[in-house]
Each structure stands twice: as structure tokens, then as C-alpha cells.
C-alpha positions in Angstrom: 44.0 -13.8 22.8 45.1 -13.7 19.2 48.1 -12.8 17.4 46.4 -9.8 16.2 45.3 -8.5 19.9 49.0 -9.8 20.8 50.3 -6.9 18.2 48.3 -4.4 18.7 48.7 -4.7 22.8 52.6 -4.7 22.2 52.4 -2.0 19.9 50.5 0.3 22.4 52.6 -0.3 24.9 55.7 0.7 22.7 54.0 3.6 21.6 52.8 4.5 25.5 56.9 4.8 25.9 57.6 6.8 23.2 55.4 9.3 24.4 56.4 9.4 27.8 59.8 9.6 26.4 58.7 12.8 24.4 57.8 14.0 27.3 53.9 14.2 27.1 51.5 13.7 29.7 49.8 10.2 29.8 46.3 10.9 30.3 44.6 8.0 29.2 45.3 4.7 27.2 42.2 2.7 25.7 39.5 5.8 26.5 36.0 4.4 25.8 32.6 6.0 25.4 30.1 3.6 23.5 31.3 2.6 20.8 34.6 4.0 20.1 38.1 3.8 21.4 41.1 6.2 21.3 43.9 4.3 21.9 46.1 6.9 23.5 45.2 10.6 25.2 47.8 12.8 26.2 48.9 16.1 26.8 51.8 18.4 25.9 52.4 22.4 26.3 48.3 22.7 26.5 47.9 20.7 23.8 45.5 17.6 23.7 46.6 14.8 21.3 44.1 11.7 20.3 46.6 9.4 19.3 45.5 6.4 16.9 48.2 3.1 17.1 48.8 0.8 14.1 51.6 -1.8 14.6 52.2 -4.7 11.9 54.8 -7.1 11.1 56.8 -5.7 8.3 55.5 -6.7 5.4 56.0 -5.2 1.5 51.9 -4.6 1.4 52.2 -1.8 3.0 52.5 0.5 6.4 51.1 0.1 9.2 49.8 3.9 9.0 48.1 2.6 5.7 45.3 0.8 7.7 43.8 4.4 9.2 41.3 5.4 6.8 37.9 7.4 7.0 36.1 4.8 9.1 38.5 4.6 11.8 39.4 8.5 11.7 35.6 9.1 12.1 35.2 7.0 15.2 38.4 8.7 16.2 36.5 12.1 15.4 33.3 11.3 17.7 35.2 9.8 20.7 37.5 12.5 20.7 34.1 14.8 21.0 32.1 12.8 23.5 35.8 12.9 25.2 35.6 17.2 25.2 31.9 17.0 26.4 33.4 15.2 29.6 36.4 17.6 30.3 35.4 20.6 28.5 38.6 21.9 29.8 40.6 21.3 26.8 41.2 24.1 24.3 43.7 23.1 21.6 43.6 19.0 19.9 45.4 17.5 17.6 44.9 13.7 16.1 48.0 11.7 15.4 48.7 8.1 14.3 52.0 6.6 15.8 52.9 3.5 13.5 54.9 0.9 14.7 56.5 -2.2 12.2 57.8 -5.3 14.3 60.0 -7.6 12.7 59.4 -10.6 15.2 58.5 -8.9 18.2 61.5 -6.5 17.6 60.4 -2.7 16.7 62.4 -1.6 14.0 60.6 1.4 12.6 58.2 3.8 14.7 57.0 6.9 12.7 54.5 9.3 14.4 52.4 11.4 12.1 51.5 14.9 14.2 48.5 16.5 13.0 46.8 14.2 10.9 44.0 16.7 8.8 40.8 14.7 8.1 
């Protein structure tokens, strides 16, 4: 597995605690219906959230939350709606990106973005 995969498997699993620790409802982690993935499904007061995670090593190019753009907010877009055809039960979403910066292996910054309008 590579660094990369390494990262981005930590990262969800910080993220997976955070939420919990929000008090949300863990519906689903790494949902997948053909091509696309939503890292993260949960629920809160009837509320659905697709939750996109982006963890990286600090760095002074940028935030983690930098590396969502169109493309992946699109894919994010048609799972979440192949997601609704399969449990039509759900009224109310939201999409969010929970960003995560490591500083060897050590989270120092996590910074959830609620609502993200695309």
C-alpha cells in the first residue's frame, strides 16, 4: 500500500471519530456504486451528510480542503444520487469536506466544512 493510501486510510479513520464524537450516526464509510465513492455517510437530526475526506502532511502549498474541486464534487454529486435511488428514505442532504493536516502521523489541525454549495 502506498504512503498515499496510508494517509488517506488514517485520515478516514480520524475523521470516522470525529463524527461519532459529534454525535452523528455512522451509516456508511467508503459507499460505492460504479464508479464513485463517498467516503463517509452519516446521519444527524434527519439530516443526511455525504462527507468528502482530504488528509495531507502539512505542507505551505496549500490545504488539504484545496484538493476538492469540480471533478471530485461531481462524482461526489452522482453517488450521492445513485445513494437516494437505493434508500429513497432520506429527505434533507448536505455535502461536507472534513480536512485533516498530519504533521508525522500526528493530527494537528481538523477543519470540517458543513454545507459545501456546488
Amino acid at each position: 500500500m502506498t504512503q498515499q493510501k496510508n494517509t488517506g486510510n488514517f485520515g478516514e479513520e480520524v475523521a470516522v471519530k470525529y463524527i461519532l464524537d459529534n454525535g452523528f450516526n455512522l451509516l456508511f464509510t467508503n459507499w460505492r456504486f460504479k464508479y464513485w465513492e463517498v467516503d463517509i455517510i452519516a446521519l444527524k437530526n434527519n439530516m443526511l451528510h455525504f462527507v468528502e475526506v482530504k488528509t495531507r502532511q502539512q505542507s505551505p502549498f496549500g490545504f488539504p480542503e484545496d484538493a476538492v474541486q469540480l471533478p471530485k464534487m461531481t462524482a461526489l454529486k452522482k453517488a450521492a444520487s445513485a445513494f437516494l435511488e437505493i434508500y429513497p428514505e432520506y429527505q434533507e442532504i448536505q455535502f461536507d469536506v472534513i480536512s485533516i493536516t498530519l504533521k508525522q502521523k500526528q493530527v494537528i489541525d481538523i477543519f470540517w466544512i458543513e454545507d459545501v454549495f456546488f
